[in-house]
PAKE-286301 format. One record per residue (C-alpha): residue number from 1; x, y, z. Coordinates in pm, 1 decimal, padded with zeros to 6 digits. Last residue first. Example, Ala and Ser with C-alpha at 12.3 -4.5 7.8 and 13.67 -1.06 7.14 Angstrom:
REM residues 2
+-----+----------+----------+----------+
|   i |       px |       py |       pz |
+-----+----------+----------+----------+
|   2 |  01367.0 | -00106.0 |  00714.0 |
|   1 |  01230.0 | -00450.0 |  00780.0 |
+-----+----------+----------+----------+
***
This chain:
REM residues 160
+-----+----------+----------+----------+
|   i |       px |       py |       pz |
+-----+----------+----------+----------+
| 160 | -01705.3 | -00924.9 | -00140.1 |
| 159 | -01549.3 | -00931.2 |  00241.9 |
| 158 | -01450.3 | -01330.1 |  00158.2 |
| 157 | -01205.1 | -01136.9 | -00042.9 |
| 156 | -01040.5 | -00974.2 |  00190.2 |
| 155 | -01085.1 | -01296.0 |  00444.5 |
| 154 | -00904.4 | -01521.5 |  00181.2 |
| 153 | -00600.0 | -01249.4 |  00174.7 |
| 152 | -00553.3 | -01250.7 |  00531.6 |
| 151 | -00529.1 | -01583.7 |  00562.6 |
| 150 | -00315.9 | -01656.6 |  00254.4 |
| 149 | -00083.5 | -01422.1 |  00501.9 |
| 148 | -00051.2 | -01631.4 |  00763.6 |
| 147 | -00196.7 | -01463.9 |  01098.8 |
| 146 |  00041.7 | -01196.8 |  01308.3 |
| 145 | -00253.1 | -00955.2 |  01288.2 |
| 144 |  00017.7 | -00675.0 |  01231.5 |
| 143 |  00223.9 | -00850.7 |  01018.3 |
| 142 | -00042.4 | -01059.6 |  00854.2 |
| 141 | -00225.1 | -00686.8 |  00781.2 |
| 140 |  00039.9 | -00568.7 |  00659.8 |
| 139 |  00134.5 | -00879.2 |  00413.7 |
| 138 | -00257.1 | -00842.1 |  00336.4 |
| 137 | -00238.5 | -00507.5 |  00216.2 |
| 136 |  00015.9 | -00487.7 | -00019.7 |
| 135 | -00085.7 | -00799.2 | -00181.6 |
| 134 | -00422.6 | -00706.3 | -00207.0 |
| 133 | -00333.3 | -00329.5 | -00333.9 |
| 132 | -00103.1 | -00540.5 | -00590.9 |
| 131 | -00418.2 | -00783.8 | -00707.2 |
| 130 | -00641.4 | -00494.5 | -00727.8 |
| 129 | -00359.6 | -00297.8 | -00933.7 |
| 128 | -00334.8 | -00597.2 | -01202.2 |
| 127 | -00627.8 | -00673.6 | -01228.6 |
| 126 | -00720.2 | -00228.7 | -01313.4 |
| 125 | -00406.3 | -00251.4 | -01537.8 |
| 124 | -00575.4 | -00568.3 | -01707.1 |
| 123 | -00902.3 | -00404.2 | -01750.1 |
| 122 | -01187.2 | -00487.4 | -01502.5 |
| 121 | -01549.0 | -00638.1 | -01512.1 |
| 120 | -01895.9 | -00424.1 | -01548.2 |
| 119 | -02058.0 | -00487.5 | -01205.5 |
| 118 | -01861.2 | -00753.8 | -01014.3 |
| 117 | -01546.2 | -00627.6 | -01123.4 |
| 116 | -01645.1 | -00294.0 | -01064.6 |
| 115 | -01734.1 | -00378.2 | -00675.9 |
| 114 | -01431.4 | -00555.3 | -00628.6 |
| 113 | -01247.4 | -00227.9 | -00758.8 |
| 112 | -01384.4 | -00014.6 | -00543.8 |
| 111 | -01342.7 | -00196.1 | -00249.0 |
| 110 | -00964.3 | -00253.4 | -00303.1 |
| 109 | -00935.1 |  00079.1 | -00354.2 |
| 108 | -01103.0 |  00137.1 | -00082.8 |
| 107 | -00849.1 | -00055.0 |  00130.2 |
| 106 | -00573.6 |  00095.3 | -00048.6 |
| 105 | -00718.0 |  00437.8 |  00100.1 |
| 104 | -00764.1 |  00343.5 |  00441.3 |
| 103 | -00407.8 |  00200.6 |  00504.2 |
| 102 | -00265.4 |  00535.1 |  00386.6 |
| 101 | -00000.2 |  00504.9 |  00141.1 |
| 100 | -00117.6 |  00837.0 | -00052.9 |
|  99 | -00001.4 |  00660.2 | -00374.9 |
|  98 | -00222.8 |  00401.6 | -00368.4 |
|  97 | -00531.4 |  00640.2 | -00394.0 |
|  96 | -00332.0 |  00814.4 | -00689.0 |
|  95 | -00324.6 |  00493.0 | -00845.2 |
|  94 | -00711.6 |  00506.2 | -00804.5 |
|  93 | -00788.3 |  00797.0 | -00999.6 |
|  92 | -00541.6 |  00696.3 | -01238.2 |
|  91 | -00711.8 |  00388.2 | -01318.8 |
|  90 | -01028.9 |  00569.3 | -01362.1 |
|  89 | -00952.3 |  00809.0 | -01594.9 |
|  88 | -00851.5 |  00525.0 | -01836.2 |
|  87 | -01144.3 |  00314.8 | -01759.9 |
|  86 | -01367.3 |  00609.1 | -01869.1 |
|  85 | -01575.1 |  00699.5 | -01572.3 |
|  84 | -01906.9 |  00671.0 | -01543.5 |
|  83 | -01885.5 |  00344.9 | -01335.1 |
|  82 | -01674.9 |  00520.6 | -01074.6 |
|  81 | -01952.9 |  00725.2 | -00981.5 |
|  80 | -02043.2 |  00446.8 | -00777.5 |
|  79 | -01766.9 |  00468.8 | -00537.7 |
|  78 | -01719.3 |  00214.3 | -00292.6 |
|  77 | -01804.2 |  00132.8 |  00115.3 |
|  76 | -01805.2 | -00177.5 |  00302.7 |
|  75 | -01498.9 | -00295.7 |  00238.3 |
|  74 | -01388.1 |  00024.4 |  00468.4 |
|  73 | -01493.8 | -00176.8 |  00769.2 |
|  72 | -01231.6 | -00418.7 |  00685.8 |
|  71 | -00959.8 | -00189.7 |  00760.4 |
|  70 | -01149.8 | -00105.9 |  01134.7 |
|  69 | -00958.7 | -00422.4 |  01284.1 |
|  68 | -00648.5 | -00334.2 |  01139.9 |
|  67 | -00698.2 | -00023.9 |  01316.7 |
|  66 | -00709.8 | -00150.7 |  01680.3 |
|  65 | -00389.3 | -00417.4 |  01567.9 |
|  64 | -00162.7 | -00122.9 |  01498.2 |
|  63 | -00070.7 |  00009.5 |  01158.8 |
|  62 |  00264.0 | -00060.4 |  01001.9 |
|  61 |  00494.1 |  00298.2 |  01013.7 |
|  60 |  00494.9 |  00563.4 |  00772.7 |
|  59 |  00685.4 |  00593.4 |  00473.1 |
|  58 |  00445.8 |  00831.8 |  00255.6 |
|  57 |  00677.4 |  01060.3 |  00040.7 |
|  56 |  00591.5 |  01305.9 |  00244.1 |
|  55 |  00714.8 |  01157.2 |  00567.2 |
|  54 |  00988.4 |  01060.6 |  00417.5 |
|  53 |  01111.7 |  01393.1 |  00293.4 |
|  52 |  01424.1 |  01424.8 |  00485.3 |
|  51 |  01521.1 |  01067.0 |  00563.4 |
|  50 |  01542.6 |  01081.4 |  00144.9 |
|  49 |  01401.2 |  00706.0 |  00060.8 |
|  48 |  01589.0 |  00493.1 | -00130.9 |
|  47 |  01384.5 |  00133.8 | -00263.3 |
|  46 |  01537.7 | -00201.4 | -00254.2 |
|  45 |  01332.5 | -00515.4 | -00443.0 |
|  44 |  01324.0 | -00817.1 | -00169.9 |
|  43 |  00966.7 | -00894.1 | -00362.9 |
|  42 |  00722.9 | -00946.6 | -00153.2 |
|  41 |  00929.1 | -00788.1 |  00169.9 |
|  40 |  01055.7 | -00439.1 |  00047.9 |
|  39 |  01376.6 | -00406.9 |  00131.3 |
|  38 |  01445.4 | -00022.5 |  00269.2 |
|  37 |  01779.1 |  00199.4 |  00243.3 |
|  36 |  01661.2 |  00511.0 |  00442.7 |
|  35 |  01839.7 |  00812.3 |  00314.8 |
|  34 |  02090.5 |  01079.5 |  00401.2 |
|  33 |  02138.1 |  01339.4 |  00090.5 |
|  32 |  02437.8 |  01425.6 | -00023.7 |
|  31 |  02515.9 |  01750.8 | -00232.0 |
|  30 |  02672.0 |  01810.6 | -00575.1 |
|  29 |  02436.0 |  01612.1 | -00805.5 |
|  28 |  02266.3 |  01358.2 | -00545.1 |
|  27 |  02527.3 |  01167.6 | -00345.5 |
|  26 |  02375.2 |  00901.6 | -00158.7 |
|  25 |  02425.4 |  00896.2 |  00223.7 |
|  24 |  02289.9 |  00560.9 |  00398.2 |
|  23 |  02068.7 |  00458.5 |  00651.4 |
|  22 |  02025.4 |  00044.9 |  00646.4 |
|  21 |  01827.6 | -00190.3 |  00605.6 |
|  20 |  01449.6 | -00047.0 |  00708.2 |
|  19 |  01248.7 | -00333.4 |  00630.3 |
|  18 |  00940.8 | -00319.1 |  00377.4 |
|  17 |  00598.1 | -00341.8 |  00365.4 |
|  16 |  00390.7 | -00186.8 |  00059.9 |
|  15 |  00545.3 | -00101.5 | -00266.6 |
|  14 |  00286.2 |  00139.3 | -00409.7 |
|  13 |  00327.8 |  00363.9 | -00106.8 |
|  12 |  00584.4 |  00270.3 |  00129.4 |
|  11 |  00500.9 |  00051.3 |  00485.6 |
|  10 |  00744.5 |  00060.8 |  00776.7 |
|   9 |  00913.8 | -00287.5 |  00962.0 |
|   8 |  01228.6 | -00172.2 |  01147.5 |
|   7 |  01514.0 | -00317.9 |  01200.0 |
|   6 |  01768.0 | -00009.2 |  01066.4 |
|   5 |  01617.7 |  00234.6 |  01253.4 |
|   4 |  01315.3 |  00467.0 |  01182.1 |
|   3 |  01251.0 |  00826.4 |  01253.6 |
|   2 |  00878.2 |  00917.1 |  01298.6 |
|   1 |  00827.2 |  01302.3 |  01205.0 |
+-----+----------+----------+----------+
***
């Protein structure tokens, strides 16, 4: 279980990088519960997460500069059965992707949804979650790349 101090840079599904403010007890019905007060950097929104379940949650640390490498490797690959899909079953098939946190699966999200828009186009919640899993994974990799962000972003989607 990683343990973060206040300082520190970790990533949080669906909200991407943020900076551990604080540790804090919250009072939740009858007990308290210790958790890690964290500002996410795009849009300085504050999110609570239990120190407890953390890990499960998905707050996990930024990736290192040997894996950001690999991240665009996973451009690379998509999932053609996605065209069969309603666009209804398919949006939630890839929010839970973004909900796992991992670096690898927002990066296929990413891919997948590049490679619909290019095939059949997108709906506005499937815009609006390839321009989030963009955002979210850019400002990581910027952090760990330590290049501008815009950067970042303009070699994602030189990738397509």
């Amino acid at each position: 279980m990683t343990l973060f101090r206040p300082g520190d840079l970790a990533v949080y599904p669906t909200y991407g990088v943020g900076k551990i403010q604080s540790i804090e007890s919250r009072s939740m019905g009858e007990s308290k519960i210790d958790c890690y007060v964290v500002s996410i950097l795009s849009d300085n929104s504050k999110v609570f997460v239990p120190i407890d379940t953390a890990e499960q949650m998905g707050l996990r640390t930024l990736i290192t500069s040997d894996v950001a490498g690999q991240v665009y490797e996973c451009f690379k690959k998509h999932n053609p059965d996605l065209l069969k899909m309603n666009w209804n079953k398919r949006y939630r098939s890839l929010q839970d992707k973004m909900k796992t946190g991992r670096v690898e699966d927002v990066a296929g999200v990413i891919s997948d949804l590049m490679f619909l828009k290019k095939k059949k186009g997108l709906s506005y919640g499937e815009e609006r979650l390839l321009n989030d899993a963009q955002e979210i994974l850019a400002t990581e990799l910027s952090i760990t790349e330590n290049v501008p962000k815009d950067d970042v972003l303009a070699r994602i989607r030189e990738s397509f």
